[in-house]
C-alpha positions as CSV (number, residue, x, y, z in Angstrom):
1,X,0.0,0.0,0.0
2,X,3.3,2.6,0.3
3,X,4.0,2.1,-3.0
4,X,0.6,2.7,-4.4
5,X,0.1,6.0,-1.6
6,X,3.7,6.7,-3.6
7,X,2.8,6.4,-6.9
8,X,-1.0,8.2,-6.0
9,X,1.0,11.4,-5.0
10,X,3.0,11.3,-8.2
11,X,-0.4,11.6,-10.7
12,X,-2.2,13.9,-8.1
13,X,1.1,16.6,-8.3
14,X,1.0,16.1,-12.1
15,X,-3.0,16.7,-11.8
16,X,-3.0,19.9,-9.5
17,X,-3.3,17.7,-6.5
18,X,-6.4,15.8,-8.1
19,X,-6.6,12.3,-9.3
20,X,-9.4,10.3,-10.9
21,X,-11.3,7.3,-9.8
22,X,-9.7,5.4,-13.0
23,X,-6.8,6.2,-12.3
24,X,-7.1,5.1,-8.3
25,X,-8.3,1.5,-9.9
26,X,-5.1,1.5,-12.3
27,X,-3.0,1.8,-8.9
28,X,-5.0,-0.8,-7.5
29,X,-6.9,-0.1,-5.3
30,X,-10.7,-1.5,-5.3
31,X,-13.8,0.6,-5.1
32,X,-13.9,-0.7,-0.9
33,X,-10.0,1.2,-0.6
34,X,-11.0,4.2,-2.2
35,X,-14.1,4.5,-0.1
36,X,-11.7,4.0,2.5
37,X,-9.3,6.5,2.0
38,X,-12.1,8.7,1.3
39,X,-13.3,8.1,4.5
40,X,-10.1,8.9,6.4
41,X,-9.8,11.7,4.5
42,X,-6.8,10.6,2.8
43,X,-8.9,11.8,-0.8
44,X,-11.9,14.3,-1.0
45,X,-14.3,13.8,-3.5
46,X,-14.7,16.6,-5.1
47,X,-16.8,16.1,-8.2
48,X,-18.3,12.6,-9.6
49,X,-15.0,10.2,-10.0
50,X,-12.5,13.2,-9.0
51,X,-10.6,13.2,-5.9
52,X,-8.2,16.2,-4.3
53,X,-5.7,14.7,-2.2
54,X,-5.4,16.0,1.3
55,X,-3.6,18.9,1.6
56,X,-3.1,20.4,-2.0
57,X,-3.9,23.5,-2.3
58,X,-7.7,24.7,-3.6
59,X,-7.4,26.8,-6.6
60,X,-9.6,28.3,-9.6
61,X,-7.4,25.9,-12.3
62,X,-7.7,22.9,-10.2
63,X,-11.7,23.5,-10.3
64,X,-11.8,23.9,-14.1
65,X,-8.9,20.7,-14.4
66,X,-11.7,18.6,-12.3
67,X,-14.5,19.5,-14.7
68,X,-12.0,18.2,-17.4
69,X,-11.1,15.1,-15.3
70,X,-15.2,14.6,-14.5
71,X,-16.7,14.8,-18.1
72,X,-15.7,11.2,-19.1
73,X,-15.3,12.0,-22.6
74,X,-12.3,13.8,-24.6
75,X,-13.1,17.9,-23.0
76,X,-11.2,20.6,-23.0
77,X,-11.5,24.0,-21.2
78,X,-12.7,26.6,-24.0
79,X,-14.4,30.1,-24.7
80,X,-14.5,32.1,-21.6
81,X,-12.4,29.3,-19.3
82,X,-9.2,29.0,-21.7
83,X,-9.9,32.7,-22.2
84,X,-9.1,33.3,-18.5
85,X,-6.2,30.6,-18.2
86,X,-4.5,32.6,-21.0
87,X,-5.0,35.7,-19.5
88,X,-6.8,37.0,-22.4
89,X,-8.0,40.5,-22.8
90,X,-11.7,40.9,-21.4
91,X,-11.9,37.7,-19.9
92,X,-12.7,37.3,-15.9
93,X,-12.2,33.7,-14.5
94,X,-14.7,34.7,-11.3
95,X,-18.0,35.6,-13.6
96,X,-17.1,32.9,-16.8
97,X,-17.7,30.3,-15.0
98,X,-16.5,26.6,-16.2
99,X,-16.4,26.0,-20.1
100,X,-15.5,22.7,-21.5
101,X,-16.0,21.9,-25.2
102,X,-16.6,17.6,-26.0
103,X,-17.0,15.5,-28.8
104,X,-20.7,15.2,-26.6
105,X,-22.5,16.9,-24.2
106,X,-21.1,17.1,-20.9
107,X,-23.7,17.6,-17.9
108,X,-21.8,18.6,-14.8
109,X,-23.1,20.7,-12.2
110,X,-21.4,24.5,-12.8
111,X,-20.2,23.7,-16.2
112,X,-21.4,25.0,-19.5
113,X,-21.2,22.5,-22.4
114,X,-20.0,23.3,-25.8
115,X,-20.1,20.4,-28.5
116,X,-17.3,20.8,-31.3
117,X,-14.6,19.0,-32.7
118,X,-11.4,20.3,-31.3
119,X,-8.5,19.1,-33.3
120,X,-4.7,17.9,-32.4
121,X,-3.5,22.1,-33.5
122,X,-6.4,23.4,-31.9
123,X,-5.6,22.4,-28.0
124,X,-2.5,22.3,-26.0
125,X,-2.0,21.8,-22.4
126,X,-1.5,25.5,-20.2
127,X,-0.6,24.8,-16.6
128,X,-1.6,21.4,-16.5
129,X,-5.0,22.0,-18.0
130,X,-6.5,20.7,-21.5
131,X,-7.0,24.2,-23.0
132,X,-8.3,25.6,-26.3
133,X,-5.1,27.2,-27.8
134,X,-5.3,31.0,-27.8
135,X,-6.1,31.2,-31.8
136,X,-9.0,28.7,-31.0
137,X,-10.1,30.2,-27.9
138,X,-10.3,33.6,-29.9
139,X,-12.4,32.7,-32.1
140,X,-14.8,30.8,-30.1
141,X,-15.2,34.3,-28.4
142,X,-15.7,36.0,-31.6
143,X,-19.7,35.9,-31.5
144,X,-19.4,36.9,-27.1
145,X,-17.1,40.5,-27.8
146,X,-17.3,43.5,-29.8
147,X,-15.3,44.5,-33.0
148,X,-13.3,47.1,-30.7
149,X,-12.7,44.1,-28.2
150,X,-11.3,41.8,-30.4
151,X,-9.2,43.4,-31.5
152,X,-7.7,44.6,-28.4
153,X,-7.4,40.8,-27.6
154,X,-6.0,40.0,-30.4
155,X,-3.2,42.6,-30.3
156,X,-2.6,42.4,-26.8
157,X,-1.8,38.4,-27.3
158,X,0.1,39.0,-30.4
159,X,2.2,41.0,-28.0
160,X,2.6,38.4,-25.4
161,X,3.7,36.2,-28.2
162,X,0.1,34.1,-28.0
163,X,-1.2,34.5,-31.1
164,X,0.3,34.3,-34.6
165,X,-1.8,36.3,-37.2
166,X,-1.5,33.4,-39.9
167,X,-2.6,30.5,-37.7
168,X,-5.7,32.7,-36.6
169,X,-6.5,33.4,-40.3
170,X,-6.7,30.2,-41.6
171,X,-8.2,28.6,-38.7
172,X,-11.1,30.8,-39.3
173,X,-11.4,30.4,-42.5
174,X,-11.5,26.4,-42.0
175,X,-14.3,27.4,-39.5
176,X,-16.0,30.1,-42.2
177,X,-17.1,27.1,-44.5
178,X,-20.2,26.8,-43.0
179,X,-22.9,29.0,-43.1
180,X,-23.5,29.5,-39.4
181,X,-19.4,29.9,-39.1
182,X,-19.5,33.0,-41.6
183,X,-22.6,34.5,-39.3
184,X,-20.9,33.9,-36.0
185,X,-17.2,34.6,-37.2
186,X,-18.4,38.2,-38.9
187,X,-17.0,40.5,-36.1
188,X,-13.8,38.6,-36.4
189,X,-13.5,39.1,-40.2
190,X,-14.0,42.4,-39.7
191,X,-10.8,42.7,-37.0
192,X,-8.8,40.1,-39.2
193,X,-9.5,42.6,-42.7
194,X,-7.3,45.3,-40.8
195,X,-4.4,43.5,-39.6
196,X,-3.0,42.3,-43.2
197,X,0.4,40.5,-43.5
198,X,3.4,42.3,-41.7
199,X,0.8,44.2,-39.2
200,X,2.6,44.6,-35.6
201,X,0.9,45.6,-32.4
202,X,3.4,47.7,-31.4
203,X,1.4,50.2,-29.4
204,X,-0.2,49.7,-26.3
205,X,-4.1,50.6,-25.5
206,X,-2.4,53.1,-23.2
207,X,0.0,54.8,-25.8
208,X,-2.4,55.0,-28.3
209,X,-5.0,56.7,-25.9
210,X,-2.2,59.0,-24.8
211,X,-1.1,59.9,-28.3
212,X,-4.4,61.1,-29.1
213,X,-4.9,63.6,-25.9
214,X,-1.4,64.8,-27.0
215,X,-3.2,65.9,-30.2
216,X,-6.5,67.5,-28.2
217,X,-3.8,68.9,-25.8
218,X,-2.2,70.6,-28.8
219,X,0.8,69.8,-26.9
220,X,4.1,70.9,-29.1
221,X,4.7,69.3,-32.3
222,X,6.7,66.0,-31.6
223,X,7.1,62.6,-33.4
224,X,6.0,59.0,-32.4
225,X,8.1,55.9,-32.1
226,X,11.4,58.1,-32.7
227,X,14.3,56.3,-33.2
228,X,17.7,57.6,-31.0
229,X,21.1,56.2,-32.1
230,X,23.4,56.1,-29.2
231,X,25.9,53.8,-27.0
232,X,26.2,52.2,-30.6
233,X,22.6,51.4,-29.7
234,X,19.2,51.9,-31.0
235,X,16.2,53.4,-28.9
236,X,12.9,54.3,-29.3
237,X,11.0,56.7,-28.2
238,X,7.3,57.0,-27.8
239,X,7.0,60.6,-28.4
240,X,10.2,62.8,-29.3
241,X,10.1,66.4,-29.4
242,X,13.5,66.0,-31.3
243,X,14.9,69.7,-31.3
244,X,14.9,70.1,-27.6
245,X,16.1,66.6,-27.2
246,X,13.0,65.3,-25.1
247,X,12.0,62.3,-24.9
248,X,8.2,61.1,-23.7
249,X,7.5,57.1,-22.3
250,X,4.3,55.8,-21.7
251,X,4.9,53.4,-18.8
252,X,2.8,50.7,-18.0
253,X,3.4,47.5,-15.4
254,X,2.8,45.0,-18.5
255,X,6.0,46.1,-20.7
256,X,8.0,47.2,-17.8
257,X,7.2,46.1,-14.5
258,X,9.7,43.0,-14.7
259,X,13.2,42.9,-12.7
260,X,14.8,42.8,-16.8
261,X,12.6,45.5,-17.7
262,X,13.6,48.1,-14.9
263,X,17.5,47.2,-15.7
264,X,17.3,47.8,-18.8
265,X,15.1,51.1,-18.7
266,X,17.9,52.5,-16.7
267,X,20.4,51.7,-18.7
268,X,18.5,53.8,-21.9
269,X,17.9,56.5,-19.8
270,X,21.9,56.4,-18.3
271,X,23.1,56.3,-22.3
272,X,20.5,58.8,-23.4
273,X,21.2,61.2,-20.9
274,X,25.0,61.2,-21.8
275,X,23.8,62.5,-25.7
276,X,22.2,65.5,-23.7
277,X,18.4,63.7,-23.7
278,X,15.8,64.1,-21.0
279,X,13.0,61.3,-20.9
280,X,10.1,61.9,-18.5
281,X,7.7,58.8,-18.1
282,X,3.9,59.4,-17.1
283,X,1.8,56.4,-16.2
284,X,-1.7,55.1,-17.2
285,X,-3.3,57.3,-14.1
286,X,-1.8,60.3,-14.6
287,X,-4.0,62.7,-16.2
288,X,-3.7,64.4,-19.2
289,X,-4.1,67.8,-18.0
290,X,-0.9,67.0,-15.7
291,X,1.0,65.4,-18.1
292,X,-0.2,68.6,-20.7
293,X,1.3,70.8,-17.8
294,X,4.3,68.6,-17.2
295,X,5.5,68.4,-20.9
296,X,4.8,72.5,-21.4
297,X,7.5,73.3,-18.6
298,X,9.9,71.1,-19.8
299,X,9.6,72.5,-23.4
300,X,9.8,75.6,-22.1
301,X,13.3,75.2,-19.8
302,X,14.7,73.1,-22.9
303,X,14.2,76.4,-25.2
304,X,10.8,75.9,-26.6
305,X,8.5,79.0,-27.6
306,X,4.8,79.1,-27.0
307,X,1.9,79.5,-24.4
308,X,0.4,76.4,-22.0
309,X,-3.2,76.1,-23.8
């Protein structure tokens, strides 16, 4: 019984701490020892033929990986679910819910059903759990979000490196052949017609909001993206107002909270400094009328010529 107690901790740590009645029977043990263990409170029964060992920790992936585990047929967590385990853009794992998608319906308490054929390039495994891959998982969405949200999605995985423009393409058009595909997938054909071959996310939600109160600001003139060669090194700028040598960042946690990301954004500011540059940074909740004020005075001590409006 050690050895069986050994090799049942070994699947349950590969599982999230969960293992399956199945898979308690392929150890050994008869329907009398799992009661048993149950019992003692070795195992908790946490869904119909799922266990939690003892002691592992209760968590919102080990949930959905039980509803995976429970649905005795070949599921996968999908639509607003794998949206949430990828971190996707307007997803929330506390109001979605559980969604698994089957080759047949799946009735477990909680758990919304979806019946599809998923194939082999279409799911992965993310943390431990059967997943819709993010390309998939997008476009399940496509008929839940708006134009303007898909997009934002889209882009903000491309960024992450999730998502691959090509694979989404012709995974939807696979999906398009159908009629109800082409009505479901419109909004997504729609985001898909303006990101064409070579197209690059390279703005943020938050830079692009910002560059457009710099206009309504009529802050000075100044260029976006600007290039600065120094250190025999590249940078770029968000917004340059190049003549006075000032330089504008939007910050935000996501491209530069990391321990990498601060070391390096000290090192650009140390070898822009040196070619006489100044870089001021404003973050997502600083408001515009602050940052108008903020960039204004720093024109102004750098040489520029004009009124605060």
């Amino acid at each position: 019984m050690h050895q069986v107690l050994l090799e049942l901790d070994r699947t349950a740590n590969r599982q999230l701490g969960l293992v399956t009645t199945g898979q308690l029977r392929h150890l050994g043990l008869s329907q009398r020892q799992i009661e048993w263990q149950a019992a003692k409170g070795s195992i908790i029964r946490i869904r119909h033929l799922v266990y939690r060992t003892a002691g592992a920790p209760i968590r919102w992936e080990q949930a959905v990986l039980a509803a995976v585990l429970g649905a005795r047929a070949t599921a996968v967590a999908s639509h607003a679910t794998a949206a949430a385990i990828w971190q996707l853009r307007h997803s929330d794992r506390h109001s979605a819910g559980i969604h698994l998608t089957a080759d047949r319906w799946v009735q477990l308490n909680g758990v919304t059903s979806h019946v599809g054929r998923i194939t082999p390039g279409e799911c992965t495994e993310h943390g431990g759990i059967p997943v819709t891959t993010p390309e998939r998982t997008i476009m399940d969405l496509a008929s839940t979000l708006t134009v303007r949200q898909l997009g934002e999605c889209i882009d903000d995985a491309m960024r992450r490196g999730l998502v691959q423009l090509q694979r989404l393409r012709q995974l939807v058009e696979r999906a398009a052949a159908s009629k109800h595909g082409r009505r479901l997938l419109a909004p997504l054909h729609k985001v898909l017609a303006d990101r064409i071959t070579g197209y690059r996310p390279d703005d943020s939600d938050f830079e692009k909001r910002m560059n457009a109160e710099w206009e309504r600001l009529q802050l000075p003139p100044a260029k976006r993206q600007f290039r600065v060669r120094c250190a025999n090194k590249t940078y770029r700028l968000d917004v340059a107002i190049p003549d006075n040598k000032i330089g504008i960042e939007w910050e935000s946690l996501e491209h530069h909270g990391t321990r990498s990301g601060i070391d390096n954004d000290s090192n650009r500011r140390a070898d822009l400094a040196a070619e006489g540059w100044v870089i001021q940074s404003f973050t997502w909740n600083t408001s515009p009328e602050r940052i108008a004020r903020a960039v204004f005075r720093l024109w102004k001590d750098r040489g520029g010529q004009g009124a605060l409006t």
